[in-house]
N, C-alpha and C positions, 0 to 999 in steps of 0.2 A: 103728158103728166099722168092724167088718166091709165095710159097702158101701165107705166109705172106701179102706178097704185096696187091693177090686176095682178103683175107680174109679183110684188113683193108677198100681196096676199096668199097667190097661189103659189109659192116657195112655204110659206108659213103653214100654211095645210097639209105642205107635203111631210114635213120637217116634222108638225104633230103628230103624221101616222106615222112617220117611221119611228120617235119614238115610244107612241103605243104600241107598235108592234113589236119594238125592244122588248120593253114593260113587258109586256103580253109572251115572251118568250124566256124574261127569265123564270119568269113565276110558272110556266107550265114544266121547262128546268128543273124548279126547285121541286115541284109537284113529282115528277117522274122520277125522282133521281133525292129524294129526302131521305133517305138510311141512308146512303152514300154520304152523303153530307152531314148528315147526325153525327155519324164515324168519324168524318173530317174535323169535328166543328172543336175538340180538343185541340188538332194540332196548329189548327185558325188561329184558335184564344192564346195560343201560344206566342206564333208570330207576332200575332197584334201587340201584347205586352211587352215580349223581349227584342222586338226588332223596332219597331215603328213609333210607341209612346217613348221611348228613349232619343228619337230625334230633338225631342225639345232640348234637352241637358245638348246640344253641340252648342250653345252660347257659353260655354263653360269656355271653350277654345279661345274666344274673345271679350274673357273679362279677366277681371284678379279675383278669381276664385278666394271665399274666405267664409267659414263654417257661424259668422256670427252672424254676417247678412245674409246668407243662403246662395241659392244659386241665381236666383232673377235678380238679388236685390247687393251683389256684389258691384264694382263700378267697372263699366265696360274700357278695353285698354286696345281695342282695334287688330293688330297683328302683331304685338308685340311680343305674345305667346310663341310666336313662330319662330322669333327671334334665336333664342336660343339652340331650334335643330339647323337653322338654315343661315345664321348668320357668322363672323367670324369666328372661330372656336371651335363651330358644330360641326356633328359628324354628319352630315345626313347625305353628302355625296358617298362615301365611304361604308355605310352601313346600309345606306339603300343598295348601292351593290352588289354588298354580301347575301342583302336576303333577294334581292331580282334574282343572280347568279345561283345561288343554292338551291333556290324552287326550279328554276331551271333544270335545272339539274335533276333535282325530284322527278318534275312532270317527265325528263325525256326514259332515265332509267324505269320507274316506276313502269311507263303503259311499254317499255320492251319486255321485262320482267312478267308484269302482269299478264300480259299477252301471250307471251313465249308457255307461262308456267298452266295459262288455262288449254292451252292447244296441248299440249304433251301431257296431262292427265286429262284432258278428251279423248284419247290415242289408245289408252290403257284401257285394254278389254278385260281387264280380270277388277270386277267390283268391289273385292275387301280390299287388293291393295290401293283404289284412286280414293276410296274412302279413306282411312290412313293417310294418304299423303295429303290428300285433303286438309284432316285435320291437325296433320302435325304443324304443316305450311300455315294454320290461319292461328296456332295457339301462341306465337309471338305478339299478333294483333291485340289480346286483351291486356297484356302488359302494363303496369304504367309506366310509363319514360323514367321515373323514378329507379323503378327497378334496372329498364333498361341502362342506364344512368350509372350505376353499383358494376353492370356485368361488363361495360367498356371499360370501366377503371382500376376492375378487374385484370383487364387483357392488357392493359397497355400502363399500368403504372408501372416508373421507372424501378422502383424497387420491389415488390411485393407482383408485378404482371406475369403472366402465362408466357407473352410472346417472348419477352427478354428473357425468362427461363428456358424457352428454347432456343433462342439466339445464343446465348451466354452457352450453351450443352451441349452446341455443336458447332462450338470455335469463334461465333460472331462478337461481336462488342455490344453491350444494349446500346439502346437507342434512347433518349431521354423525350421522349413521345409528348409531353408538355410543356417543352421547351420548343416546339419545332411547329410553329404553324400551319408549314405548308402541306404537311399528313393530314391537317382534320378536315378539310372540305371531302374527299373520299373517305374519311373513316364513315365523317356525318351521313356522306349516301348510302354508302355498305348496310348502316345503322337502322335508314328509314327502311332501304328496299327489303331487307330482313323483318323488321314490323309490318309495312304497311303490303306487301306482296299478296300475300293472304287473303286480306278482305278485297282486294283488285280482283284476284284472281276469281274472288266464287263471284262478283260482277257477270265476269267475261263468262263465267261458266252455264252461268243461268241464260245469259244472250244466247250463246252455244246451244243450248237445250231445245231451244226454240226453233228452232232453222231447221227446213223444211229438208228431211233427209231422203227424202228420195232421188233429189238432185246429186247429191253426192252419191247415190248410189246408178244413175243412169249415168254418170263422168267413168266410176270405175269399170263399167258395162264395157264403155269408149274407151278403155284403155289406160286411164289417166292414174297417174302413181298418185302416194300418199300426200306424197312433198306436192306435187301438183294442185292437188284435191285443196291443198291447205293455203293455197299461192295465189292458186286461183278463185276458189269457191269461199272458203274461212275465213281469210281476212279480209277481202271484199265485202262480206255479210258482216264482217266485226267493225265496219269504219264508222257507221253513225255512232252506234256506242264510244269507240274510243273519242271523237270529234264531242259528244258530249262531257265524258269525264274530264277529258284533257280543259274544256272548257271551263269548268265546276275549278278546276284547279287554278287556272290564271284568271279567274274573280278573285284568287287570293293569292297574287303572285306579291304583292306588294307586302303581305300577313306571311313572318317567319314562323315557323313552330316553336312559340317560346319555351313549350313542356320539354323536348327535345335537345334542342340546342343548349337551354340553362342546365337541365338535369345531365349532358355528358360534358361541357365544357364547362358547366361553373363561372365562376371568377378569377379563371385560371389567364391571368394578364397576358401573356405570351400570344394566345391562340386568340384574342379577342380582334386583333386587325384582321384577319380572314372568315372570324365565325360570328363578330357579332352582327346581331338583327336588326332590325328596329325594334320590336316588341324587348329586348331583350336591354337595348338601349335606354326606352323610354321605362323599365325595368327600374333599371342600376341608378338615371337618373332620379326619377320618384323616389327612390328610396334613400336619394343623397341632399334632395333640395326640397322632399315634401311640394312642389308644385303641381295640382293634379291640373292647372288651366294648359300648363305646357305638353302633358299629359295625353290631354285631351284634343289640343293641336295637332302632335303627331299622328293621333287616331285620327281626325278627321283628313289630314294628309293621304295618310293609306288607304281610307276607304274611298276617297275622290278617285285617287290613281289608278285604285282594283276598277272602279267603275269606269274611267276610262280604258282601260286596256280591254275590260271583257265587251264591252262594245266597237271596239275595234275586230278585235279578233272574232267576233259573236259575224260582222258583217263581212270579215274574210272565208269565213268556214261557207259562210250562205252560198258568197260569190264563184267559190269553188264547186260547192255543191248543196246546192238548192234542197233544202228541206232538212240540212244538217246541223243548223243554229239552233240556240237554246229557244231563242222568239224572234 
């Protein structure tokens, strides 16, 4: 009983120094390293408010939200909120689909693209023209999908479009482009990888910058071609980066791009079986039944789901390649 005693004691001592020695290390941290975090401390105050004091409002999901009692003092309804994405009627096999599938879709096109367009203006030895392509490639990124939005229905309205003016010009039939669902899952990619290429690419460009070039240049010593150089040496140095981004992306494979997807397809019924989101769903119903608890349901849905998948995939990246997960 006695050793007992010793034993929990001397756990308990140990337990205290370690953590003093915690204590005792963040503060020397904080000490060594306080501009740095001066610096940080806006983008801190930022998270804290917009990410983390908003978890309380998730009991919205499991009440009957109503602006008279507020949010705490609403009466709670258990999962009945849920009811409506997931029970008979609801779309939520169908519209989770379309947005799992279409980011899909995103993620794989998006790091080819990106990848492909930072190695081949790496390539480019004449400086004013990689600057130029540079910028012409990233000036679609500032856009708003708004706009983007105008310039697709632009191209592809049945009556007043570009592409039907050239179809029609040289002997074809239009295509009644709004009527035809099965076009917009590739129009939608064409759409992103055009915006969002740009800003991927100066990512990969910057990783590129970095990489120790002397090794590529003791390869070409040895004989080894461009295409080699870039097979062997380039994308091997580019795979934590890409394992990263790729990751950033399916935390939010479950989150459609609602700016996108609403600003080119609209409410254009036809194309809604293949293009609607959820974000886009949970859209059109707020706006038809004023429910924000059901609202809020679906939000919580998504971010459970994103949180599961990216730690799935967060512990398949590790298992393949140790030091390649986000944590």
């Amino acid at each position: 009983m006695k050793g007992d005693v010793l034993k929990m004691e001397g756990q308990l001592v140990k337990n205290s120094k370690q953590v003093k020695k915690k204590k005792n290390f963040i503060i020397k941290e904080l000490n060594d390293n306080k501009l740095l975090y001066l610096m940080a401390l806006p983008g801190i105050i930022a998270i804290f408010v917009f990410n983390y004091i908003p978890f309380s409002y998730i009991v919205i999901a499991f009440k009957n939200y109503n602006f008279q009692d507020g949010i705490f003092g609403s009466p709670w309804v258990g999962f009945d909120n849920f009811r409506f994405f997931f029970g008979a009627g609801g779309k939520a096999l169908q519209v989770t689909f379309n947005t799992v599938y279409l980011n899909l879709l995103f993620i794989l096109f998006d790091l080819i693209t990106q990848v492909g367009m930072a190695i081949l203006i790496n390539e480019v030895k004449n400086k004013y023209f990689k600057s130029i392509s540079q910028s012409i490639l990233f000036f679609p990124y500032f856009l708003s999908w708004v706009i983007v939005g105008e310039i697709v229905y632009s191209l592809f309205a049945s009556d007043i479009g570009v592409i039907n003016g050239i179809l029609t010009s040289i002997g074809f039939h239009s295509v009644p482009w709004y009527k035809l669902p099965e076009y917009w899952r590739p129009i939608l990619v064409l759409t992103h990888i055009w915006k969002i290429t740009g800003y991927g690419t100066i990512i990969y460009l910057a990783t590129i910058a970095g990489f120790d070039f002397s090794i590529f240049e003791a390869a070409t010593v040895d004989g080894a071609s461009r295409i080699q150089c870039i097979r062997y040496l380039t994308l091997p140095m580019l795979k934590d980066t890409m394992v990263v981004l790729v990751l950033f992306s399916i935390g939010r494979i479950f989150f459609g791009d609602f700016g996108m997807v609403y600003a080119i397809v609209r409410d254009t019924g036809p194309l809604l079986q293949n293009t609607e989101v959820i974000d886009t769903y949970v859209f059109r119903a707020l706006r038809q039944t004023g429910n924000f608890s059901m609202a809020t349901a679906i939000g919580l849905y998504q971010s459970i789901m994103g949180f599961i998948v990216i730690i799935i995939f967060n512990k398949l990246a590790k298992k393949f390649n140790d030091g390649s997960g986000l944590f």
